[in-house]
C-alpha positions as CSV (number, residue, x, y, z in Angstrom):
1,X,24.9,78.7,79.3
2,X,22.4,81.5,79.0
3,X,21.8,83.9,81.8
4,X,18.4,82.3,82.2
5,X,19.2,78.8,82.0
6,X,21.7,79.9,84.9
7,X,19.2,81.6,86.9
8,X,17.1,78.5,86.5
9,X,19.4,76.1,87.8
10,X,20.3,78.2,90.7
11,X,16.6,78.4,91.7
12,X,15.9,74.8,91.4
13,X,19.4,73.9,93.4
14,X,18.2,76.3,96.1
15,X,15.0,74.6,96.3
16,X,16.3,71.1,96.6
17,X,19.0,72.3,99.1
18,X,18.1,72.5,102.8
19,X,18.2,75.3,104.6
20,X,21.2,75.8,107.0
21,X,19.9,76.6,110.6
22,X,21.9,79.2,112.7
23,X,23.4,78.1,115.5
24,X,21.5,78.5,118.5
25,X,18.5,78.3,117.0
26,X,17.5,74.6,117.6
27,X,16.9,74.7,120.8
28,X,14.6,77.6,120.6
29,X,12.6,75.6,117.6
30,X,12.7,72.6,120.0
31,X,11.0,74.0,122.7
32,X,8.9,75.8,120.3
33,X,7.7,72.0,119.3
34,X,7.3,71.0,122.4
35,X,4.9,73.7,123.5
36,X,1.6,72.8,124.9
37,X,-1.0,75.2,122.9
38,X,-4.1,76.3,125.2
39,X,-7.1,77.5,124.0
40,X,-7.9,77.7,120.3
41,X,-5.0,76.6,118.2
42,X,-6.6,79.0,115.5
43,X,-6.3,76.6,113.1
44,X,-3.5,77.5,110.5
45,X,-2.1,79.6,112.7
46,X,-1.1,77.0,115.2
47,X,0.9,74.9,112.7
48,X,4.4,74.0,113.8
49,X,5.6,74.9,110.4
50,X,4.4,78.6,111.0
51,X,5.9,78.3,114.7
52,X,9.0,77.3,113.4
53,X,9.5,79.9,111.1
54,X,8.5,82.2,113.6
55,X,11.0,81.0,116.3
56,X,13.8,81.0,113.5
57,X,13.5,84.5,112.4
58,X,13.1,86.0,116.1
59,X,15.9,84.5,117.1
60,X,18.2,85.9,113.5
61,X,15.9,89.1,114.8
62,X,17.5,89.5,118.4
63,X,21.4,88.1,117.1
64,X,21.1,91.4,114.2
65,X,19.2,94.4,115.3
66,X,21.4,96.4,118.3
67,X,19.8,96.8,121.5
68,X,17.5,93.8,121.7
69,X,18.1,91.4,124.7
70,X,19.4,88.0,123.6
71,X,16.2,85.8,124.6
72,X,14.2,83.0,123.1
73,X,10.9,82.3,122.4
74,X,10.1,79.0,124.3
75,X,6.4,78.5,124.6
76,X,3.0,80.2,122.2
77,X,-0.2,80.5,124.1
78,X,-3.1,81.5,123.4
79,X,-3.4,81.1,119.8
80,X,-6.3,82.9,118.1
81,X,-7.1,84.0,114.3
82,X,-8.8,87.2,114.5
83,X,-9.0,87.6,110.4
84,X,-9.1,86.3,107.5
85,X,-9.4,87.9,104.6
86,X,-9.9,85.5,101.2
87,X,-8.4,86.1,97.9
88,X,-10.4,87.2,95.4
89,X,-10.5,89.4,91.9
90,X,-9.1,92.4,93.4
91,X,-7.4,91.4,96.0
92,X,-5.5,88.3,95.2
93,X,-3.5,87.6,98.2
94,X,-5.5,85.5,101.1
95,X,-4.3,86.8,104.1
96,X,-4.8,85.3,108.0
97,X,-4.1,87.5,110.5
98,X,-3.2,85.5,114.1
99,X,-2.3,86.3,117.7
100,X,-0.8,84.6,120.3
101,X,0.9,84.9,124.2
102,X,4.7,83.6,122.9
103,X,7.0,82.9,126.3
104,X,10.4,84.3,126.2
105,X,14.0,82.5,127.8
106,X,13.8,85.4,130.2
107,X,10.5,84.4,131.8
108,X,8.6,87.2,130.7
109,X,5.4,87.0,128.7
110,X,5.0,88.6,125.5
111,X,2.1,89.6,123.0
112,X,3.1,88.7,119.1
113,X,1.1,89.6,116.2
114,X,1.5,87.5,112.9
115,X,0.2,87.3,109.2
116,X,0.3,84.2,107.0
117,X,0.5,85.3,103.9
118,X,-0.9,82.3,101.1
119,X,1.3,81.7,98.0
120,X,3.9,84.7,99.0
121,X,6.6,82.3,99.9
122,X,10.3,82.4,98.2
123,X,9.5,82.1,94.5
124,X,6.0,82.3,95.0
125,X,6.2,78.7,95.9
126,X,4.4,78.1,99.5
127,X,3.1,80.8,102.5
128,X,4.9,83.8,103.6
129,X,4.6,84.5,107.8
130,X,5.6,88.0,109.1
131,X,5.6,88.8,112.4
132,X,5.9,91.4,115.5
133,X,6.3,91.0,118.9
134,X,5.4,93.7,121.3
135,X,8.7,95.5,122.9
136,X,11.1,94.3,119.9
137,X,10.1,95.8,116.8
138,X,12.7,98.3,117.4
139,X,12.9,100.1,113.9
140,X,9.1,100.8,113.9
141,X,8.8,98.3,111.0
142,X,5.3,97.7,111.7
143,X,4.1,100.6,113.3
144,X,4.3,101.1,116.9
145,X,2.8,98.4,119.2
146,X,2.7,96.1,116.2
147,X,-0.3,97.9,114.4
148,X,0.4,96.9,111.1
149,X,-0.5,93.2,111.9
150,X,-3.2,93.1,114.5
């Protein structure tokens, strides 16, 4: 088998297999469903896939990076777009900037700043989200106070 025919098949059996979830994780996604969303639902940025996958990676987030306290995000509020900037010739990556009120396991209220990202997903196949929340973006990856994506 050729090292492209082997790449191929890897690809398509990693898109037909379902992702594993980590443990802990489903009752954070849970409550994340079961959130009642105030407001504006801003539209895209108030779908429970984008949630989800927001919930999921905060909670990988606060399990690997030293120093963050082990808390869940259990609520979004609040939900707004504040941008959106379409895809054209030049710039050919439509981009949605949202914000939102996310409520942690520890009670506390937190700001979170996110981007939805359209066709940047694994293999180029679906949306890419990447997001910040204020107080846990402890390597600076976004700038400080989550300035990259606001």
């Amino acid at each position: 088998m050729t090292r492209f025919a082997k790449s191929a098949l890897a690809a398509l059996i990693s898109l037909c297999t379902p992702l594993a979830v980590p443990l802990g994780v489903t009752q954070a996604v849970q409550a994340a469903d079961l959130g009642v969303y105030s407001d504006d639902d801003g539209g895209v940025c108030g779908e429970a896939w984008v949630l989800n996958k927001i919930t999921s990676r905060f909670s990988y987030q606060v399990h690997h990076v030293p120093h963050l306290p082990d808390v869940q995000i259990t609520d979004f509020r609040r939900i707004h777009q504040h941008r959106y900037l379409a895809a054209n010739e030049t710039w050919p990556i439509g981009r949605r900037y949202c914000g939102a009120t996310v409520s942690l396991s520890d009670g506390r209220d937190r700001t979170i700043w996110y981007l939805i990202e359209e066709g940047q997903g694994f293999a180029s196949i679906g949306d890419n989200v990447e997001f910040c929340v204020s107080g846990f973006d402890r390597w600076m990856v976004y700038n400080g106070r989550c300035r990259v994506l606001r």
